[in-house]
C-alpha positions in Angstrom: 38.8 6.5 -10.8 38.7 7.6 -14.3 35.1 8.3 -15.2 31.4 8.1 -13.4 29.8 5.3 -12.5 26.6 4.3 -14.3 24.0 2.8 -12.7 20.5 1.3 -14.4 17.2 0.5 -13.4 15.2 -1.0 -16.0 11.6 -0.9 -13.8 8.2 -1.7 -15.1 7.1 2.1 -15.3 10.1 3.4 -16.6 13.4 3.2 -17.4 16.2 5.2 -14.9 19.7 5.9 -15.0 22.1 8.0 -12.4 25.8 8.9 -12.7 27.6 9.1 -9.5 31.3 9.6 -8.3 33.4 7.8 -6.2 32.5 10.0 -3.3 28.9 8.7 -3.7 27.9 12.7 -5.2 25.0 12.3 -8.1 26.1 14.1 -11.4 23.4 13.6 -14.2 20.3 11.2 -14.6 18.1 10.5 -17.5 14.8 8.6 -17.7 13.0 6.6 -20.4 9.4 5.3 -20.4 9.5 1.0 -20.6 7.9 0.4 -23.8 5.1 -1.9 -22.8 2.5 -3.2 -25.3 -1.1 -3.8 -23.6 -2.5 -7.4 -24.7 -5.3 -8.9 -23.4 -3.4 -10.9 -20.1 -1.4 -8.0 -19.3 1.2 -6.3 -21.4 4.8 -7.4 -23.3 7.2 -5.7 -24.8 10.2 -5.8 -27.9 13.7 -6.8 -26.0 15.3 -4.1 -29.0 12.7 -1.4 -28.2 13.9 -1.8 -24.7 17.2 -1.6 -25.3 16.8 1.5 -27.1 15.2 2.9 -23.9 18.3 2.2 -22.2 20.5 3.8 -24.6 18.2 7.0 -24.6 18.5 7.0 -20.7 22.4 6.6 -20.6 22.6 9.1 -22.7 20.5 11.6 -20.8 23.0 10.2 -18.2 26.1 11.2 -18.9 24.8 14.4 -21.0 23.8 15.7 -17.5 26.9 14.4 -15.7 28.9 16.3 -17.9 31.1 13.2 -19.6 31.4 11.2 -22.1 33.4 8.6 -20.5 32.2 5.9 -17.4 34.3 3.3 -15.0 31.5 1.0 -14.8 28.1 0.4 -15.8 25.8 -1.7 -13.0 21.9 -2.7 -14.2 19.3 -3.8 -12.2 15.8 -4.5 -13.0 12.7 -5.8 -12.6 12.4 -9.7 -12.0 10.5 -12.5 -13.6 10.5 -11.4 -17.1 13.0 -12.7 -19.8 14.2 -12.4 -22.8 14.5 -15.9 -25.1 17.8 -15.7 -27.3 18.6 -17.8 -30.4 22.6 -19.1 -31.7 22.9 -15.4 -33.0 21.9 -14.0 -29.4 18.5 -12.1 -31.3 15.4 -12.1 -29.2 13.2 -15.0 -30.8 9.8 -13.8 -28.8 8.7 -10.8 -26.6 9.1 -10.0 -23.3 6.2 -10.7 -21.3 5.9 -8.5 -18.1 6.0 -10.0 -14.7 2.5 -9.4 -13.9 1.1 -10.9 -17.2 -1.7 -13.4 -16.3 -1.3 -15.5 -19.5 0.1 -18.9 -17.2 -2.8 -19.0 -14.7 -3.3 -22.4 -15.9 0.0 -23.2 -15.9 0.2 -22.5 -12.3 -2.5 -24.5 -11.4 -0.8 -27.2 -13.5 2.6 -27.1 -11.6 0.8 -27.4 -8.3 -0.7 -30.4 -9.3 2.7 -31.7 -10.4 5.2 -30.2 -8.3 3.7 -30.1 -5.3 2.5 -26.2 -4.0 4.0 -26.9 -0.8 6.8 -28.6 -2.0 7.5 -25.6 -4.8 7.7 -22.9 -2.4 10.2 -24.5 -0.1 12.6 -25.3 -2.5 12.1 -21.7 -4.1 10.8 -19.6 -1.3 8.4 -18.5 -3.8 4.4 -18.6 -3.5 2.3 -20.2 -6.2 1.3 -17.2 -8.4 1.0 -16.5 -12.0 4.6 -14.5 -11.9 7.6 -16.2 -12.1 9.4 -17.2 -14.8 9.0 -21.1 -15.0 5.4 -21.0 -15.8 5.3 -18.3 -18.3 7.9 -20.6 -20.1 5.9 -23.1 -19.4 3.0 -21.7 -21.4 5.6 -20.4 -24.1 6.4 -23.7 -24.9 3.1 -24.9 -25.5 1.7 -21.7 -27.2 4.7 -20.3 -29.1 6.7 -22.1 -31.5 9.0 -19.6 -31.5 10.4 -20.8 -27.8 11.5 -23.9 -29.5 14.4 -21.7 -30.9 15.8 -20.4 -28.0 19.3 -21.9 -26.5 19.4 -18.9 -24.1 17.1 -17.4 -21.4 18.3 -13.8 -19.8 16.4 -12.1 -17.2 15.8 -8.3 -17.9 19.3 -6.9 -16.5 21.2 -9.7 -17.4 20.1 -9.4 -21.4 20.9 -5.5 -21.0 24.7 -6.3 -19.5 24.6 -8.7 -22.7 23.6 -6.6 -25.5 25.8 -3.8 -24.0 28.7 -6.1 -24.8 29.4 -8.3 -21.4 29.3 -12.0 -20.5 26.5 -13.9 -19.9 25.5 -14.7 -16.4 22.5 -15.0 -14.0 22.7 -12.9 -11.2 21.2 -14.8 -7.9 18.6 -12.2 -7.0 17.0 -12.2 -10.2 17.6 -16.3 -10.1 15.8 -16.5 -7.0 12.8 -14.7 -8.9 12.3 -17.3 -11.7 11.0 -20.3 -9.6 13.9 -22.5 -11.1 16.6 -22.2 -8.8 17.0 -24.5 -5.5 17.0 -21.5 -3.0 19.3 -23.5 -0.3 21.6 -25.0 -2.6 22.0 -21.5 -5.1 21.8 -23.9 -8.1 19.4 -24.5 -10.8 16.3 -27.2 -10.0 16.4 -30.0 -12.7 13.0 -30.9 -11.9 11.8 -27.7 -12.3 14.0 -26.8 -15.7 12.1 -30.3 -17.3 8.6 -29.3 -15.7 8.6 -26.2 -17.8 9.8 -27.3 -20.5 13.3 -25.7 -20.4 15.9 -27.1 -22.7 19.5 -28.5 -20.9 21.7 -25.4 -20.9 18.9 -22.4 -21.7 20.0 -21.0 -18.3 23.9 -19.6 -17.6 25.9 -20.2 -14.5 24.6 -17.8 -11.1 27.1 -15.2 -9.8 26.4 -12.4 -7.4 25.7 -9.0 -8.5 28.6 -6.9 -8.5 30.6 -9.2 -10.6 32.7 -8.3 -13.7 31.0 -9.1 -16.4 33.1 -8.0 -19.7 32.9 -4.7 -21.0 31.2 -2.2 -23.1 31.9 -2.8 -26.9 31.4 -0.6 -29.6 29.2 -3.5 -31.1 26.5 -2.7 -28.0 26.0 0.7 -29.2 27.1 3.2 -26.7 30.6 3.9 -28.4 31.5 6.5 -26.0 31.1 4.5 -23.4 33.1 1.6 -24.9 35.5 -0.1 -22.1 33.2 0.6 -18.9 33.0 -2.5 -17.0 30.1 -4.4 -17.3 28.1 -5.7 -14.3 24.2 -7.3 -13.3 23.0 -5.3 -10.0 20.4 -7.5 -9.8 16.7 -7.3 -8.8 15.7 -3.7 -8.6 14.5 -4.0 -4.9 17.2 -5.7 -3.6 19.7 -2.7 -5.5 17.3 -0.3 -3.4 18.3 -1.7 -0.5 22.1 -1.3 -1.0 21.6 2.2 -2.8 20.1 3.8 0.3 22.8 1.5 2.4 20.0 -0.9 4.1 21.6 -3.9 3.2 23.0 -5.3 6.1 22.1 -8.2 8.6 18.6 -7.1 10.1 18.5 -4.0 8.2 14.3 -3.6 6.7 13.8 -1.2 3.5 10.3 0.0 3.3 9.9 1.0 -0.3 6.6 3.2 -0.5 6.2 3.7 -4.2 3.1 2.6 -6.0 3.2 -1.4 -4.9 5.1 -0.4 -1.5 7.7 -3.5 -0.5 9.7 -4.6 2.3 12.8 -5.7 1.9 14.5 -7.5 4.9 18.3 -8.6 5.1 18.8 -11.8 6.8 21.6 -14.1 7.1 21.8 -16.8 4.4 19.7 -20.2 5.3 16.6 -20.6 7.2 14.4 -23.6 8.5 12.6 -25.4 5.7 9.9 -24.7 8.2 10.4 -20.9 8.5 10.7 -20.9 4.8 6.9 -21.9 4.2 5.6 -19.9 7.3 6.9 -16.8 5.5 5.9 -18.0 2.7 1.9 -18.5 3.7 2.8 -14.5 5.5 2.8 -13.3 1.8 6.8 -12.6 1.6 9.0 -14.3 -0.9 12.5 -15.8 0.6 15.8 -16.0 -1.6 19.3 -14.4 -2.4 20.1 -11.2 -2.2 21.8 -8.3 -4.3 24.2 -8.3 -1.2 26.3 -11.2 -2.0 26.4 -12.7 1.0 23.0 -12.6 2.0 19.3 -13.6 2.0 16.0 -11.1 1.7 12.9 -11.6 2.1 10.6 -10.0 0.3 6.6 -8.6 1.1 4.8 -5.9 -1.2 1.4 -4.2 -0.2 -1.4 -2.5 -2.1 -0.9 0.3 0.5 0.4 2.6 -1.9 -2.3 2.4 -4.9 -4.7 3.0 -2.1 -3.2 6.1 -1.6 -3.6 6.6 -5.4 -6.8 6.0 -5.9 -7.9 8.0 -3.1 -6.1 11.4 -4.0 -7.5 10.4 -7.7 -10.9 10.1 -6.0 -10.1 13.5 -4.6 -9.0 14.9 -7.9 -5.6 15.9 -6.1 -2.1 15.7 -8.2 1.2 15.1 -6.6 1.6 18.7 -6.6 -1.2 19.0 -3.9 0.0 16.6 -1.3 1.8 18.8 0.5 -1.5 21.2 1.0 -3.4 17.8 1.8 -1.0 17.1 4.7 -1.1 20.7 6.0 -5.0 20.0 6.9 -4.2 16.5 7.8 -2.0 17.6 10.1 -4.6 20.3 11.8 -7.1 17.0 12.0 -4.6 14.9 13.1 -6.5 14.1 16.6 -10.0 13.6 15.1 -11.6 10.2 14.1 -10.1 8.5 11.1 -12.6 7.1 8.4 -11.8 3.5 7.4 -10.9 3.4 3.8 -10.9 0.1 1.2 -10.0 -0.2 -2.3 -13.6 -1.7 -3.5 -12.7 -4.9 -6.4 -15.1 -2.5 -8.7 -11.6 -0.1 -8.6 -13.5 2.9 -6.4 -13.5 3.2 -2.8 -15.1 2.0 0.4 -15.5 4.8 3.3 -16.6 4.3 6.3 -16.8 7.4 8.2 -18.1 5.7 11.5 -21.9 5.7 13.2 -24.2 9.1 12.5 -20.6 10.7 10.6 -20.9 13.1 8.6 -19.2 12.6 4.9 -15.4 12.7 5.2 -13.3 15.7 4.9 -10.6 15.1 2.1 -7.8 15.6 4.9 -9.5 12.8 6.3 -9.8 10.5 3.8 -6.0 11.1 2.9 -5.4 10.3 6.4 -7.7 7.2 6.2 -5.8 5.8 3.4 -2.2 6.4 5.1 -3.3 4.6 7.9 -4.5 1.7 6.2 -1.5 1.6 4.6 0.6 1.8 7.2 -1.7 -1.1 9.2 -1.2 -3.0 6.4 3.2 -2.8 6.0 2.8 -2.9 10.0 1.5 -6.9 9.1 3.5 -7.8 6.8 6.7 -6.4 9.5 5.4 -8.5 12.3 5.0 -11.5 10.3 9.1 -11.1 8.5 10.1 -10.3 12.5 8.2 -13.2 13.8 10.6 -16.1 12.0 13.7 -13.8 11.4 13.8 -11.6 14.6 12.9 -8.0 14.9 14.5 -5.2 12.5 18.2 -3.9 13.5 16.6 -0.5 11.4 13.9 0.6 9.1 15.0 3.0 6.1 11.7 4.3 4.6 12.3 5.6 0.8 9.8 6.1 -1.8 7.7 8.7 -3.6 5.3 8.2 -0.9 7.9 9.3 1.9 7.5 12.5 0.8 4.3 12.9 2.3 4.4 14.5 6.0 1.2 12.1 6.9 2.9 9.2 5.4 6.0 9.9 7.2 4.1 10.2 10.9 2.0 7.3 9.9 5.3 5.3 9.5 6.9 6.2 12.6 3.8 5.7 14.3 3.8 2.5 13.4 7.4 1.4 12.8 8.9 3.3 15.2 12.2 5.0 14.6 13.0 5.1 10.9 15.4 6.7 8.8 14.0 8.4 5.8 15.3 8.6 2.2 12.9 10.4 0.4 14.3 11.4 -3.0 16.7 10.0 -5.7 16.6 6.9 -7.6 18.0 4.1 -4.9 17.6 1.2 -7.3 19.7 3.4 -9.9 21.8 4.1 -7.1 22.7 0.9 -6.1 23.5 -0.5 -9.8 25.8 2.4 -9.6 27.5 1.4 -6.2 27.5 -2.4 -7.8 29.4 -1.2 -10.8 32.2 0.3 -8.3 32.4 -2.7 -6.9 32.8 -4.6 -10.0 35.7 -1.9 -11.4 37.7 -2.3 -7.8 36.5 1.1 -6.7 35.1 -0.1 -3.7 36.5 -3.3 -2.0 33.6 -4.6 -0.4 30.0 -3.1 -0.4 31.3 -2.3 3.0 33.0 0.7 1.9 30.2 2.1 -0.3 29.5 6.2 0.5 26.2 7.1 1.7 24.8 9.9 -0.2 26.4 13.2 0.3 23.0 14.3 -0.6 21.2 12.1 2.0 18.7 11.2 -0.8 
């Protein structure tokens, strides 16, 4: 192999990039903050300001790594959002984050039209103000703009674009639009004319990993011109095959700040099964693994954990100190602790206690938590069959407490506690699109172990 491979994950917090080797070995990183804009039903952002972020983190990249020159270049990203292109491929309207509420009426709207029940078996999606159909939905109607637009890109896919590749849509970031048909891998026409989406705005769906054209000088990273291009897909689903839990029955529990379990099944369930998992509080659809499904839970477990140590006035850099006491209190009583809707906390220390100890808050919060990934587990094992493995990455699986709490509860995991396993996995991707690796099969695990 001549050259790193670069691998991109454009998140909603920030922007990350890694450079690996073939053996798997990380050589340089850089980071740049996403360039959100706060508006009143959430936050959007300029597709060019992004892109810039992107640059400045490749950059940081490969200044790090040593090189000016890369194989491959593999992006994943978050899912939902889009970017509207006219003829000339320029962004005609910003990019509006996933967890904008602006299309709460739309939702409403598509239930009444679609059918809720109906929608989230053909998508294996829930009925919730974030996918991609409704916000373009409310686009239509609110922003003339949209009528200019012969081209819809999800994040990743507008990145590959602008860096110079082909235009595509990459299944696992398909399967997070609410337009495509999740059994047949296609796009829905009913769904494409309920929104309002003109015939051809959407491109053909491939699996990550594919070739996608190359870096031109035209996309602005002119050392870098001639890396092959590919989409890595959804950043959760790149997580999985960075830390190498992407196989049949293999369960990544991501515990960042919205924690997420990401299960691998075999392609094709029950209609049935579909909507129980559905109703569990998972999604269902393709996978960044080509030949696979994953289904899909998050949890508020982890902003508990935030708010508490806010609560307790303790940075990251005191955690460790925190689960040194938690550890000495580890057989005493532990206080029940809620995220009240007011944004503080509910504590309840049990009858006649005394006011909680800040070990034991800490070790409160872990534990509900954990009850709470614990839930959503059961429910994916219940209609898919228990977990082959559980790899548990994350800022959060740093913690000692967090780590006990999660074998306590999961039983034997495999931890992966550092690195940047969506990055990772874009990079992996990008191997695999430059005939580095043959299959995803022969991917290295970490020589660092993450």
């Amino acid at each position: 192999m001549s050259g790193v491979l670069l691998g991109l994950d454009v998140g909603t917090t920030s922007v990350k990039a890694v450079a690996i080797d073939e053996t798997g070995r990380q050589r340089g990183a850089g980071r740049r903050p996403t360039p959100w804009t706060v508006v009143p039903t959430g936050a959007e952002l300029d597709a060019l300001e992004l892109l810039a972020a992107v640059r400045g983190a490749v950059e940081d990249a490969v200044r790090t790594a040593g090189t000016t020159h890369a194989a491959a270049i593999g992006v994943a990203s978050m899912g939902e959002s889009g970017v509207l292109l006219d003829r000339d491929g320029r962004p005609v309207a910003p990019v509006v984050a996933w967890h904008d509420r602006r299309d709460v009426a739309e939702v409403a709207q598509l239930a009444d039209d679609l059918g809720g029940a109906r929608f989230s078996t053909r998508t294996g999606l829930p009925l919730l103000p974030q996918w991609s159909l409704t916000k373009h939905r409310w686009a239509v109607d609110h922003d003339e703009a949209t009528g200019r637009a012969v081209r819809r890109l999800g994040v990743a896919e507008w990145i590959v674009r602008a860096l110079g590749g082909d235009e595509c849509a990459e299944q696992s970031l398909a399967s997070r639009t609410g337009w495509l048909d999740l059994p047949g891998r296609a796009w829905w026409p009913e769904a494409l004319a309920w929104s309002g989406a003109a015939e051809g705005l959407l491109p053909s769906v491939v699996p990550a990993g594919s070739p996608l054209g190359v870096v031109t000088d035209a996309g602005g990273c002119g050392p870098l011109a001639g890396a092959i291009l590919t989409v890595a897909g959804h950043d959760h689903q790149a997580a999985a095959v960075g830390v190498g839990a992407a196989g049949p029955g293999d369960e990544l529990d991501s515990c960042g700040t919205a924690e997420a379990l990401i299960r691998t099944i075999e392609p094709h369930l029950p209609a049935a099964a579909v909507a129980r998992l559905v109703a569990a509080g998972t999604t269902v659809g393709w996978h960044a693994a080509a030949d696979a499904w994953c289904v899909l839970g998050g949890t508020q477990g982890g902003l508990l954990m935030g708010r508490v140590l806010a609560h307790l006035g303790i940075g990251p850099d005191g955690v460790a100190a925190l689960d040194a006491v938690a550890e000495e209190r580890a057989d005493l009583p532990v206080p029940r602790v809620r995220a009240a809707e007011d944004g503080g906390l509910e504590i309840d220390a049990g009858p006649g206690a005394l006011e909680a100890e800040p070990a034991d808050l800490w070790r409160g919060a872990v534990a509900a938590a954990a009850a709470e990934a614990r839930r959503l587990h059961d429910a994916i094992a219940e209609e898919v069959g228990g977990a082959r493995r559980v790899v548990v990455t994350g800022g959060w699986a740093r913690s000692a407490t967090v780590r006990r709490a999660k074998r306590e509860t999961l039983g034997a995991v495999t931890l992966r506690a550092g690195g940047e396993p969506g990055a990772r996995g874009a990079a992996l991707l990008a191997g695999l699109a430059a005939g580095v690796y043959g299959d995803r099969h022969e991917f290295p695990e970490d020589p660092d172990g993450l």
